[in-house]
C-alpha positions in Angstrom: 125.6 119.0 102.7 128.3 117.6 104.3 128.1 113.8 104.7 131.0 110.5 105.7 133.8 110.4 103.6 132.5 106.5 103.4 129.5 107.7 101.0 132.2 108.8 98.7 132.7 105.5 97.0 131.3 103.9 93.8 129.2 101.3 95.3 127.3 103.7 97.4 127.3 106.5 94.6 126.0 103.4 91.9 123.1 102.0 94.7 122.0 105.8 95.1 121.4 106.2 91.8 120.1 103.1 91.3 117.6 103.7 94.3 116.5 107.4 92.9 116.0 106.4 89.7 113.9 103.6 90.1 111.6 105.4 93.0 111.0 107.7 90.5 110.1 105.8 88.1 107.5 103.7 90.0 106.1 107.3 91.0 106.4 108.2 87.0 104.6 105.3 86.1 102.2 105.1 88.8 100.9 108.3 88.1 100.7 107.7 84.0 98.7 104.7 85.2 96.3 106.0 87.7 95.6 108.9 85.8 96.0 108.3 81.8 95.5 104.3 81.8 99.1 104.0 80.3 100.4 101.1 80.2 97.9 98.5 80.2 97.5 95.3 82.4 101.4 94.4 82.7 102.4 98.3 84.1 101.3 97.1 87.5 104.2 93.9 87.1 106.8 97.1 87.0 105.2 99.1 89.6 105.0 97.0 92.4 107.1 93.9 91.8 110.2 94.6 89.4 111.0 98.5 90.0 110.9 98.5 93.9 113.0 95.2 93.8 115.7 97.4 91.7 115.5 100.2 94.4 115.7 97.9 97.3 118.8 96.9 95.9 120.3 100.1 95.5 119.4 101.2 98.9 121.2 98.0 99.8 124.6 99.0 98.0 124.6 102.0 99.9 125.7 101.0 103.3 127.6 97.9 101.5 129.6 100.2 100.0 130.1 102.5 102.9 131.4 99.3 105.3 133.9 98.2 102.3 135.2 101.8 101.9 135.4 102.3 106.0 137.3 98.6 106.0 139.5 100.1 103.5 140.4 103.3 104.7 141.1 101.6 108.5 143.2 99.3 106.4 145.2 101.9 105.0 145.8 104.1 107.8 146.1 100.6 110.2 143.6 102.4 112.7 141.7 101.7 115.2 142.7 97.9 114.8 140.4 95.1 115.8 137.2 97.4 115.9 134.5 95.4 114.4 131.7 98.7 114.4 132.1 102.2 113.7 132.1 105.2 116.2 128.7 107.0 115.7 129.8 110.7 117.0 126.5 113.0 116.5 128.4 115.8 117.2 129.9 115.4 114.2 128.3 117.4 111.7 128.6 114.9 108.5 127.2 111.8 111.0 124.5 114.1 112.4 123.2 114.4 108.6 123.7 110.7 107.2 121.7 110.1 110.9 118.8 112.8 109.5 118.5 111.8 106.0 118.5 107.8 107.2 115.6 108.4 109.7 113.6 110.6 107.3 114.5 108.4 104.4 113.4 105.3 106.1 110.0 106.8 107.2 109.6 107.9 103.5 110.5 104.4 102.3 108.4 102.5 104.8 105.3 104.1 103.8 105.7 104.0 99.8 106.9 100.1 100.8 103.6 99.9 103.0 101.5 101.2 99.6 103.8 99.3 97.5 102.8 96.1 99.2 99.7 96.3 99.7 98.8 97.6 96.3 101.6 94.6 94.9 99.6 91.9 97.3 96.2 93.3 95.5 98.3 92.8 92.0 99.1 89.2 92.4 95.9 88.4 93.0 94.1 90.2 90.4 92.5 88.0 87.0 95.0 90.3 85.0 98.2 88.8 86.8 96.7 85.1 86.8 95.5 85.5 83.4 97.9 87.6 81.4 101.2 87.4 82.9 102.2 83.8 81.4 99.6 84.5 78.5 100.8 81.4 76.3 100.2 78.9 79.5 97.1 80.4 80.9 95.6 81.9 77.4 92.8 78.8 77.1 91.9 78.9 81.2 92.2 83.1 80.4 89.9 82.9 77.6 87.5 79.9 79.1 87.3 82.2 82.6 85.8 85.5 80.1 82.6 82.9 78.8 82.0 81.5 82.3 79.3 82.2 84.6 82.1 83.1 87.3 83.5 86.0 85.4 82.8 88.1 87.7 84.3 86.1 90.7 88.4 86.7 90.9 90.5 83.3 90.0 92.2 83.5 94.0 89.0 83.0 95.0 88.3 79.7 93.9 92.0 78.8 93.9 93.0 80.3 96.8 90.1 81.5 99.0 90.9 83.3 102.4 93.3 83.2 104.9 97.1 83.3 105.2 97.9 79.7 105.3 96.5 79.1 101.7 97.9 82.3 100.4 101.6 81.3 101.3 100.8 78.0 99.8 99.6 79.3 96.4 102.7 81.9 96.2 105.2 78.6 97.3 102.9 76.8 94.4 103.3 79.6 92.2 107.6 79.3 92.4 107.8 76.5 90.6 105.1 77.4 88.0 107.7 80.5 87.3 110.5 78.4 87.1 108.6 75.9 84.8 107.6 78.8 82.3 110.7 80.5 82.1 112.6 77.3 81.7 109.4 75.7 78.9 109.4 72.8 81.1 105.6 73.1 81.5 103.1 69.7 80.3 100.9 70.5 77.3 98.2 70.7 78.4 98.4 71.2 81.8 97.3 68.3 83.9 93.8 68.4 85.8 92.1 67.8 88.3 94.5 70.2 90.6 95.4 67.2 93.6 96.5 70.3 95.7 93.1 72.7 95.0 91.7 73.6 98.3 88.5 71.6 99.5 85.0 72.8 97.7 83.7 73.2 101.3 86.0 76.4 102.1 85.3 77.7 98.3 82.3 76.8 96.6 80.2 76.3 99.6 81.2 80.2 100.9 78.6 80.9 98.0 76.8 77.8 97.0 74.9 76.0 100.2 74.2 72.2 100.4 71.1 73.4 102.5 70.0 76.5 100.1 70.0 74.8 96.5 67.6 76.1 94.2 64.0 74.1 93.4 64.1 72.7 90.1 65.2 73.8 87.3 63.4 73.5 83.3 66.3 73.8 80.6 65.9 73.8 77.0 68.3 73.0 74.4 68.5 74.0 71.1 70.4 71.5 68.7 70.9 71.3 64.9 71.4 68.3 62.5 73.7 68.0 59.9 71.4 67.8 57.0 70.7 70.2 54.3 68.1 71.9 56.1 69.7 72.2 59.7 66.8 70.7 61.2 66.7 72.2 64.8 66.7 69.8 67.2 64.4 70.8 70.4 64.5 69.4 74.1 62.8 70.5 77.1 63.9 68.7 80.7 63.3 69.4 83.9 66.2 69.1 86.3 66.2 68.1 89.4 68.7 69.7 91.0 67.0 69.3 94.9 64.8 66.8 96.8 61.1 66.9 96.3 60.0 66.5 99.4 55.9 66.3 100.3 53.5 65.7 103.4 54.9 62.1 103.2 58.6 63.1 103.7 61.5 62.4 101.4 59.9 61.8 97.5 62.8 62.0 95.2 66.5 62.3 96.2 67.3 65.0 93.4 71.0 65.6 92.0 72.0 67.3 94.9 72.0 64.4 97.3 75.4 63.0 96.4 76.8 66.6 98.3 73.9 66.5 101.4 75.6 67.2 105.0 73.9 63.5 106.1 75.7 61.3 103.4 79.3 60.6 102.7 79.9 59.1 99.5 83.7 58.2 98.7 84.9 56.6 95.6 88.3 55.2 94.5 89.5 56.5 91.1 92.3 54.0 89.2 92.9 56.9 86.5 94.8 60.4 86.9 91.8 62.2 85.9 89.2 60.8 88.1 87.1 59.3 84.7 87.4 55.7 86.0 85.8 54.9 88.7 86.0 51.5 90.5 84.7 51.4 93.5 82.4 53.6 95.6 81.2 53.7 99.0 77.6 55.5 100.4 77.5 55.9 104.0 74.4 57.0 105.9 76.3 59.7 108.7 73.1 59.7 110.6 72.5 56.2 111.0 75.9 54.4 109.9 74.6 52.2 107.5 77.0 51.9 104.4 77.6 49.9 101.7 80.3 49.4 98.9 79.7 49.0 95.0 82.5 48.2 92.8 82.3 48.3 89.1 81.9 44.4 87.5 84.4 45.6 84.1 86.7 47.4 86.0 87.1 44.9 88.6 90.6 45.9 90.8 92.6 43.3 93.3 91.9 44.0 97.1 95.4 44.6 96.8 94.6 47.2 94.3 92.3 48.8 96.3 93.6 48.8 99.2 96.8 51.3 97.9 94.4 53.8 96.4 93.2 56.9 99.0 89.9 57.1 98.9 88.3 60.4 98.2 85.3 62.1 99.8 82.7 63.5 96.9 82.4 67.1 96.5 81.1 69.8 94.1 84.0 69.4 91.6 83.6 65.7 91.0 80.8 66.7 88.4 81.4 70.5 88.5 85.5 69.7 87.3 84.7 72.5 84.7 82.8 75.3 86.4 84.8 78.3 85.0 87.3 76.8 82.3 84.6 74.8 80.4 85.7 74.1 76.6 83.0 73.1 74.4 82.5 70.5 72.1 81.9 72.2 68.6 78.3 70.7 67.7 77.7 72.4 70.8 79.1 75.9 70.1 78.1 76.0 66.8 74.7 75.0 67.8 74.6 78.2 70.3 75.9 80.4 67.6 73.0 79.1 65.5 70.6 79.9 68.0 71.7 83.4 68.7 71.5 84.1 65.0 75.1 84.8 64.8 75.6 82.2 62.0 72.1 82.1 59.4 70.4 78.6 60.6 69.1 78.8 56.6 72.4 78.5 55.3 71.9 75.0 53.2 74.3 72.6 54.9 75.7 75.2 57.1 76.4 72.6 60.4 77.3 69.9 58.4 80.2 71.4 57.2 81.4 73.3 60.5 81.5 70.1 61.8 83.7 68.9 59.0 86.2 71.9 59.4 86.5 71.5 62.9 86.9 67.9 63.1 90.5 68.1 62.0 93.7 68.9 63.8 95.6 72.0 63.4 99.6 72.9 64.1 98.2 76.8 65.0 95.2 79.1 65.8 96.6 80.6 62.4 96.7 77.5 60.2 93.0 76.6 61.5 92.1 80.2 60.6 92.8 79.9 57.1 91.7 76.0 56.6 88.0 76.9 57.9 87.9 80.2 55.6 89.1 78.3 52.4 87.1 74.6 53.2 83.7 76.8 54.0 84.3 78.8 50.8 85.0 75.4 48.1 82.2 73.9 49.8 79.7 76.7 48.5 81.8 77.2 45.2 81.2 73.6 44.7 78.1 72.3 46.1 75.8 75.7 46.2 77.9 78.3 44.0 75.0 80.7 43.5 75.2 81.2 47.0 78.7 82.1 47.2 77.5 85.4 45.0 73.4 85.7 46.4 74.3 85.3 49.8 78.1 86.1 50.6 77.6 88.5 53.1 76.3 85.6 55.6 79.1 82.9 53.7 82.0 85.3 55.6 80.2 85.6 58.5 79.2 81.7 59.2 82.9 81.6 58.6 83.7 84.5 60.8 81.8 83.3 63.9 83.0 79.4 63.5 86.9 81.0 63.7 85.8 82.9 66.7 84.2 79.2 68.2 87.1 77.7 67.6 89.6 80.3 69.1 87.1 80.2 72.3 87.3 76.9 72.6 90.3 75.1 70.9 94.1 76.2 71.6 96.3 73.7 69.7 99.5 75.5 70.8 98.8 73.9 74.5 96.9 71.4 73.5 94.3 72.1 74.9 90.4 71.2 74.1 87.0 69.7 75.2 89.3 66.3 74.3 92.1 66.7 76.9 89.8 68.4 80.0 85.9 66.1 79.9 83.6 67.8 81.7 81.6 65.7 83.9 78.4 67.7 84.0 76.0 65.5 82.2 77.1 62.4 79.9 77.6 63.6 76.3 80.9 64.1 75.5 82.6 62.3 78.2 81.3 59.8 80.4 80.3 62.0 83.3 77.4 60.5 85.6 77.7 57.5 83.6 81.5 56.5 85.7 78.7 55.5 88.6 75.7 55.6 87.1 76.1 52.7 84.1 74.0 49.7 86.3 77.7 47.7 86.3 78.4 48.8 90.0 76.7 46.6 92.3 76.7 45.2 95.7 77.6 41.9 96.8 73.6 41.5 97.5 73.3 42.9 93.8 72.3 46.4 94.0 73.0 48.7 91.5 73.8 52.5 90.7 71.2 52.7 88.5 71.5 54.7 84.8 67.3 55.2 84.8 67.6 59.2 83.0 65.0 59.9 85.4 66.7 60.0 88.8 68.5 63.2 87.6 65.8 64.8 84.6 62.8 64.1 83.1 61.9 65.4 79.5 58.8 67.3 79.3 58.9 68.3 75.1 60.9 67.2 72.4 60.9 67.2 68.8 61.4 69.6 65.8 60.1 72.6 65.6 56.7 71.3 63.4 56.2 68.2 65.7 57.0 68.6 69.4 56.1 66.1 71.6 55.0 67.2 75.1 54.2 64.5 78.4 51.5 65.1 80.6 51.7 66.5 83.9 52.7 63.4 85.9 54.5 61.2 83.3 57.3 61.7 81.9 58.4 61.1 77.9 60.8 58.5 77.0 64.1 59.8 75.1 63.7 59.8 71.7 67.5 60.0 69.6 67.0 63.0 66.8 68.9 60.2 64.5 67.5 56.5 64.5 70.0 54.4 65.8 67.8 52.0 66.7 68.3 51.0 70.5 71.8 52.0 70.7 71.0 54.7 73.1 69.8 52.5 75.9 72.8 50.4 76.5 75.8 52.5 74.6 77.4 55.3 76.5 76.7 58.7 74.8 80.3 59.3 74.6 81.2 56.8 72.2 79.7 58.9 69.3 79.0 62.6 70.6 82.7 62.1 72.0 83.6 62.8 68.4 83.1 66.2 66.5 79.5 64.8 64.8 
């Protein structure tokens, strides 16, 4: 086929083959994919994002080259001097067929770009390319997502949601997180709470209503001590995650309140991550009646005060953990426990997870081998006839608390229950207790009160062999598994269950 003489140059020759070669090999590898599964979750990276970029480029050295080799030839021959465009002649037979195979070749490559977009667009916001593409940075948040009760719902929707506007934001976003990985300039661990998330109201509340919570909720928990015999640890509470309301209106506020449409609380934060709390406004939007508690030990200047932004309460002030939660280990181990995945008859068995977890590792590796050699010395030493009697359920206690801890801890970023609190409940980390510890007052003296019972009441709790159960109107008074006398009442919980035991 006859075609310009200013095709016939390297450039051109070098961006054609580029540009065939790489169109087929998206078509090569999108058919291995779609069809035999080859590949696995990066294949779609080449597809849609690093292949066509190649054969854009290629098509784009075609007609570079063609207006270098036309400049030089009109050099050479010094014609038609001081003409800036060439003379498209369709009656010549080589212009007539660049002018064919253009048209049909940019229809053909304006509907693989049209697939190639939309599938790449579908790509980018898959789990697979948020989770797996910078595996080391988003291994923990990756693995976290898999035991979540949001596995099911895709990462852009909580980080993204709809529309265009956020979209383009998250992609802009998304440049410098590339440049930061490629370059290893990223924090270990990476830095929460997100300043830039989009508002709970346009992601949360798409599925979660302020006006549609559930009625109250019963939840039992399982715990075990570290003694000899495990001794499990039972407590049943009943949550009150909405308003009671009865024939005489409005009985109890319930959990929920702190989100309703009618109230506006707002609360100054002195630290990064939200977990000091200094002041705190409650404002009545029906009536307008507000008032302002600041916290008596964390006392701030007006000055102070007055230079921090203060934000509105939403979902993620106590839901900061709702699909990256990493647990503490007394908790994990206690769930393995329960589901029979590590024998609760093991002598000692919790006492000495805790003992192998509460210590720092360089690796996921090094902690590997530490908890397999520690668990295996402590039932050489302490309970040998075990190590031969019962072996079988020795290597998988130790199996399933290496599997607890890779869930859970990734030393590599740095990352634990330690470096991201989450503020459902007040365990581990201070949680309600930033508002509700009875130091935040009014100038007239009222308090955010800690009374347990504004948020649960216990219904059960004991051992196994003596449960305690409250009647049907009053409820028990919280009784510590451990004696610690009357710590409990005026020590946060975090001081000691912020620790491994």
């Amino acid at each position: 086929m006859k075609l310009p003489s200013s095709v016939k140059n390297w450039v051109s020759i070098v961006g054609a083959v580029l540009a065939i070669f790489n169109l087929a090999s998206i078509l090569s590898l999108f058919i291995l994919h779609s069809f035999f599964n080859f590949g696995g979750s990066y294949i779609g990276l080449f597809i849609y994002i690093v292949l066509p970029a190649f054969m854009i480029t290629g098509l784009i050295l075609i007609p570079i080259g063609m207006r270098l080799n036309s400049r030089k030839t009109r050099k050479a021959k010094k014609e038609d001097e001081g003409k800036s465009w060439p003379i498209i002649n369709f009656n010549n037979v080589a212009t007539r067929n660049v002018s064919i195979i253009f048209v049909l070749g940019t229809i053909f490559l304006l509907i693989i770009s049209s697939i190639g977009s939309y599938e790449a667009f579908h790509y980018t916001e898959s789990v697979e390319f948020c989770g797996k593409l910078c595996h080391r940075v988003m291994e923990p948040e990756y693995t976290a997502y898999h035991s979540s009760s949001h596995e099911r719902v895709a990462c852009v929707e909580c980080h993204v949601g709809s529309g265009a506007s956020w979209y383009v934001k998250s992609k802009l976003s998304g440049l410098y997180q590339v440049y930061a990985v490629l370059t290893d300039a990223y924090p270990r661990p990476i830095p929460t709470p997100v300043h830039n998330l989009r508002p709970a109201q346009e992601t949360c509340e798409q599925c979660h209503w302020p006006e549609k919570f559930y009625d109250r909720k019963l939840l039992l928990e399982k715990s075990y001590l570290a003694d000899e015999k495990n001794t499990e640890w039972n407590i049943q509470m009943q949550m009150k995650t909405s308003s009671r309301v009865t024939s005489e209106g409005l009985v109890e506020k319930g959990i929920h309140q702190h989100i309703n449409p009618d109230i506006k609380i707002e609360y100054k934060t002195s630290a990064a991550n939200r977990q000091v709390i200094p002041w705190v406004k409650y404002t009545n939007i029906k009536t307008g009646f507000s008032e302002i508690y600041t916290d008596k030990e964390n006392m701030l200047s007006q000055a102070e005060l007055d230079s921090i932004k203060p934000r509105v309460m939403d979902c993620l002030d106590c839901h900061n953990r709702p699909s990256h939660n990493y647990n503490v280990p007394q908790n994990f181990i206690d769930k393995l426990m329960s589901d029979r995945k590590i024998s609760k008859t093991l002598p000692e068995i919790k006492l000495i997870s805790m003992v192998v977890l509460n210590q720092e590792y360089p690796d996921k590796d090094s902690a590997f081998v530490a908890i397999k050699n520690q668990v295996t010395k402590f039932y050489e030493k302490s309970y040998p006839s075990l190590i031969t009697d019962r072996k079988s359920e020795i290597d998988t206690a130790i199996i399933e608390i290496q599997n607890g801890y890779a869930n859970n801890i990734f030393p590599e970023m740095k990352v634990s229950w330690k470096a991201y609190p989450n503020n459902i409940g007040h365990m581990e980390s201070d949680g309600c207790f930033r508002c509700h510890n009875n130091r935040h007052s009014t100038e007239s003296g009222k308090v955010i009160s800690k009374d347990c019972n504004l948020c649960h009441i216990i219904t059960a709790q004991g051992t196994t062999e003596n449960m305690d159960y409250s009647n049907s109107s009053e409820p028990l008074e919280f009784k510590h598994p451990v004696d610690i006398d009357q710590a409990w009442r005026t020590e946060p919980c975090s001081m000691c269950h912020s620790e491994l035991y």
